[in-house]
ZAZA-161058 format. One line per 4 residues: number of its first residue (from 0); their letters; for each residue x, y, z of N, C-alpha, C, O, CB. Coordinates in nm, 2 decimals. Glycine has a CB too. Layout:
<kevos>
NUM) a) X Y Z X Y Z X Y Z X Y Z X Y Z; ...
</kevos>
This chain:
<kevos>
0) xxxx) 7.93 8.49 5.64 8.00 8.57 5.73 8.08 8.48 5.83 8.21 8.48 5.82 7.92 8.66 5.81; 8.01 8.37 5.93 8.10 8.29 5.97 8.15 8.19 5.95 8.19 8.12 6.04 8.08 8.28 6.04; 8.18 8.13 5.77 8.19 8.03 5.73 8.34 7.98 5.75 8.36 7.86 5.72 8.14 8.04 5.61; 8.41 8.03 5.78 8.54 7.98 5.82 8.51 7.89 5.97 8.40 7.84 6.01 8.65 8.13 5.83
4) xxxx) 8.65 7.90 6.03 8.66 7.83 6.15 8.70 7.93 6.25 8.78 7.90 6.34 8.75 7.72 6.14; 8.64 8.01 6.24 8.70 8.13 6.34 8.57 8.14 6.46 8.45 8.15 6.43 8.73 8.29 6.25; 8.62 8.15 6.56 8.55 8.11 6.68 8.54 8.25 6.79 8.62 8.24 6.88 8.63 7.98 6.75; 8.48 8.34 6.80 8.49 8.46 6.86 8.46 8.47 7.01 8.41 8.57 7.06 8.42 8.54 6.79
8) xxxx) 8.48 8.37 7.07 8.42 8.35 7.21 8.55 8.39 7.30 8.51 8.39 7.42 8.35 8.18 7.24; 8.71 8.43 7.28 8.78 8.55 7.34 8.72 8.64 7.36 8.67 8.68 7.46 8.87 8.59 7.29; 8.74 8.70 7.18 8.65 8.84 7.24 8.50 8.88 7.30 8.46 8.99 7.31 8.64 8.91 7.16; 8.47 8.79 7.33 8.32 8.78 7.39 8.37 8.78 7.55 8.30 8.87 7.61 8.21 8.63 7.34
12) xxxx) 8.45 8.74 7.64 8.51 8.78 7.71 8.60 8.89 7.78 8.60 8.93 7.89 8.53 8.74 7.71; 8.69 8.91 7.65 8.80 9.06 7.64 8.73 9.15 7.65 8.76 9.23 7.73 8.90 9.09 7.52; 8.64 9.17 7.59 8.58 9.35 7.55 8.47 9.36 7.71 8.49 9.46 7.78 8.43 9.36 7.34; 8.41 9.29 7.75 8.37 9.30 7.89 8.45 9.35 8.00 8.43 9.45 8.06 8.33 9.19 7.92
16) xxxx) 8.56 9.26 8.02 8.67 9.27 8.12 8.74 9.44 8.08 8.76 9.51 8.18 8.78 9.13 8.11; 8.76 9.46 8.00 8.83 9.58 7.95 8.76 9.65 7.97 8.81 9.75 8.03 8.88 9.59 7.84; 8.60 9.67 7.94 8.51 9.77 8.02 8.53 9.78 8.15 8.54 9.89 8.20 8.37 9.74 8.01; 8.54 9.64 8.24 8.52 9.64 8.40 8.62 9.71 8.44 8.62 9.76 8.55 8.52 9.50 8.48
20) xxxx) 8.77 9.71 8.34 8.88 9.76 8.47 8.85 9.92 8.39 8.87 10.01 8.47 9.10 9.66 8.48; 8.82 9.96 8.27 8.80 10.12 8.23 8.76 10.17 8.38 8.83 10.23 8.46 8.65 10.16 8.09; 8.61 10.11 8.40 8.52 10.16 8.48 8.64 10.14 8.64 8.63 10.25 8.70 8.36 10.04 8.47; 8.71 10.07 8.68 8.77 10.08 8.77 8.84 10.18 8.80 8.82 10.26 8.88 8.81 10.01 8.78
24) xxxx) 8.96 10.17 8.70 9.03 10.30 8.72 9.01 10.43 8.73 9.06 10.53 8.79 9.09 10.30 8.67; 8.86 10.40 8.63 8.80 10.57 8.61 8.79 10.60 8.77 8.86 10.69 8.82 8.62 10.59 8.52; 8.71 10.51 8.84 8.69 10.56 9.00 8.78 10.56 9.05 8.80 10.64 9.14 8.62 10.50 9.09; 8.87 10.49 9.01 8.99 10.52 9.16 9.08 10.63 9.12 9.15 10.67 9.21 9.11 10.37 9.20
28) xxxx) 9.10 10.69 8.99 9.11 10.82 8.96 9.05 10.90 9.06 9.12 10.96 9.14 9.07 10.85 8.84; 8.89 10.91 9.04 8.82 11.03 9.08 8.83 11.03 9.26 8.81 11.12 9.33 8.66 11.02 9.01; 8.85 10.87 9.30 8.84 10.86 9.43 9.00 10.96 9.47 8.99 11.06 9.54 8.84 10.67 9.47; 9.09 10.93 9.42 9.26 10.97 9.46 9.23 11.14 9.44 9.27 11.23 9.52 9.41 10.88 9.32
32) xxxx) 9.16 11.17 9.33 9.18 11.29 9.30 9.11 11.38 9.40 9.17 11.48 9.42 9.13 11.31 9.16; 8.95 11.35 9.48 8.89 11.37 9.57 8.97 11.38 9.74 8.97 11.45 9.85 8.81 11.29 9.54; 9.02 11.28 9.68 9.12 11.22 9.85 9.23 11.32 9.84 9.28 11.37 9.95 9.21 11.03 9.85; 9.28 11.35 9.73 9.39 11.49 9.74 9.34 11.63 9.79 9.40 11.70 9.87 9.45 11.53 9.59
36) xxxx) 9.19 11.67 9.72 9.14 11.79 9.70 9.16 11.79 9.88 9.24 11.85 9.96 8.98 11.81 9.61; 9.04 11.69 9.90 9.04 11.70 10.10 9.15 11.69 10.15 9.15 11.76 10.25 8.97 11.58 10.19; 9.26 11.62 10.13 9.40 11.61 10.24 9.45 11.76 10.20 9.48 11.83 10.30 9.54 11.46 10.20; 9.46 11.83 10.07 9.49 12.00 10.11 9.42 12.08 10.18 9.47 12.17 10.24 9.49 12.09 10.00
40) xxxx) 9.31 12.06 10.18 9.17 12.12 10.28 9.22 12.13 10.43 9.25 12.22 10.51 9.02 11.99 10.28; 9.19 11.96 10.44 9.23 11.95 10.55 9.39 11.99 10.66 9.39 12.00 10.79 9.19 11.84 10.54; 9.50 12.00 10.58 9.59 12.04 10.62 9.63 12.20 10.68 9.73 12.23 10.74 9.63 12.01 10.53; 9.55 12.27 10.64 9.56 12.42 10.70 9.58 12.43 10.85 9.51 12.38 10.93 9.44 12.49 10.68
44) xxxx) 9.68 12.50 10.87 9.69 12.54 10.98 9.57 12.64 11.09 9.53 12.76 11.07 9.81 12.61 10.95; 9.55 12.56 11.18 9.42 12.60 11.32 9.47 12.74 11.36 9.58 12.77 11.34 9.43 12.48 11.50; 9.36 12.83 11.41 9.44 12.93 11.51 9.54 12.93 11.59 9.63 13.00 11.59 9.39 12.97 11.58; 9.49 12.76 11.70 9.63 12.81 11.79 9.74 12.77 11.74 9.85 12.79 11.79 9.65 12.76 11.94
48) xxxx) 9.74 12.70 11.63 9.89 12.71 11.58 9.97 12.86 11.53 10.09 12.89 11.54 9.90 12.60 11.45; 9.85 12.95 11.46 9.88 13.06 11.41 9.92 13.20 11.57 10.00 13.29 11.58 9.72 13.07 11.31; 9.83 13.15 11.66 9.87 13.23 11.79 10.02 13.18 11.84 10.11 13.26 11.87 9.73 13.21 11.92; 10.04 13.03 11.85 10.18 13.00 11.86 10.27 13.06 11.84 10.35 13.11 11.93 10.22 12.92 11.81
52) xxxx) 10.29 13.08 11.69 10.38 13.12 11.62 10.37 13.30 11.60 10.44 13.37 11.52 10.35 13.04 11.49; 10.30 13.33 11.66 10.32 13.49 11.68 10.36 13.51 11.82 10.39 13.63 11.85 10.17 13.58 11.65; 10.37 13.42 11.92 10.39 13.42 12.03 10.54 13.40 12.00 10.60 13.50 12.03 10.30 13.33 12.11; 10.60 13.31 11.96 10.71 13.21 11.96 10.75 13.36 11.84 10.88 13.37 11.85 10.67 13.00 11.92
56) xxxx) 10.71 13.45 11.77 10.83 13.54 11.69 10.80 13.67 11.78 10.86 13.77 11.75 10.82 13.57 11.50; 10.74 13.67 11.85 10.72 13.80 11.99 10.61 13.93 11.93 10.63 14.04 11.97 10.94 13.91 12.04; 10.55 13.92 11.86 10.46 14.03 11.79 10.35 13.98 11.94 10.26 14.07 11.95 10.40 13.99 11.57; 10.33 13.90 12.01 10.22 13.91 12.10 10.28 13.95 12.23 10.38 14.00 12.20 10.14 13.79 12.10
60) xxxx) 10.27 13.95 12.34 10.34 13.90 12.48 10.29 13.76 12.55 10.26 13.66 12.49 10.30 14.03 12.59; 10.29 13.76 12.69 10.23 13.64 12.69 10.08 13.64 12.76 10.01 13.54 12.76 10.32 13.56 12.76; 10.06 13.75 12.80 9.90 13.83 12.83 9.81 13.79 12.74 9.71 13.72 12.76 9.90 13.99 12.81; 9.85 13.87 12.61 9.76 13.85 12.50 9.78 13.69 12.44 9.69 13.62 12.38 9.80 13.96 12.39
64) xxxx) 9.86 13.66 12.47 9.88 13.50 12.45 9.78 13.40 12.53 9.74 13.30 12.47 10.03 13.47 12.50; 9.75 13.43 12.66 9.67 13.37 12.70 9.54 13.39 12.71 9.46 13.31 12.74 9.70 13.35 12.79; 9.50 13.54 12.66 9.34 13.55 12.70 9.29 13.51 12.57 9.18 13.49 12.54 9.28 13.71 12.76; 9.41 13.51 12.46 9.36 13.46 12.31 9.31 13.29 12.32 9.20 13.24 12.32 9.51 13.47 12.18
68) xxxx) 9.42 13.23 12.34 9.39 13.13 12.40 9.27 13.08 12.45 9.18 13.04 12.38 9.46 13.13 12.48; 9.27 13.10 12.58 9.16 13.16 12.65 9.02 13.15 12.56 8.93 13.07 12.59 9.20 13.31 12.68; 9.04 13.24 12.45 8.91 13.29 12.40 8.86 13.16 12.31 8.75 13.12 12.28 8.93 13.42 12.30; 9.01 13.11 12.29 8.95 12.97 12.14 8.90 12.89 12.21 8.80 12.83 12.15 9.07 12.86 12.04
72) xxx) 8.92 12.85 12.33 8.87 12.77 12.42 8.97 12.63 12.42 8.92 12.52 12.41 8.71 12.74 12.37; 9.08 12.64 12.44 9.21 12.56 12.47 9.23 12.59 12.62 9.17 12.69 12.68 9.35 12.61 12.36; 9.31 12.51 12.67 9.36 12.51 12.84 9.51 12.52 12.79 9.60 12.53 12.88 9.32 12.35 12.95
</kevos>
């Protein structure tokens, strides 16, 4: 089988390394893909931005604007 002159000690290196970066990217896939799920999560708009903006298109006055306020526990 190995009677020639053929020396396989590349691939005794290549096929390792090519596992190590598989295994890398696989995570930094799942890392990026995680890191997206949470940055949409996290992006939702708070109440008082939502009381703002009902203030700021006049569906509230500014009464109810403040005791809402008020209630979230903002100054």
């Amino acid at each position: 089988m190995w009677w020639s002159d053929y020396w396989p000690m590349p691939l005794m290196f290549f096929a390792p390394a090519m596992m190590i970066i598989f295994v890398v990217v696989c995570l930094a896939m799942i890392f990026f893909m995680v890191r997206s799920v949470m940055g949409r999560r996290s992006r939702g708009r708070d109440a008082l931005d939502i009381l703002r903006e009902r203030y700021a298109r006049g569906e509230i006055n500014q009464a109810e604007y403040e005791e809402r306020r008020r209630f979230l526990g903002t100054t």
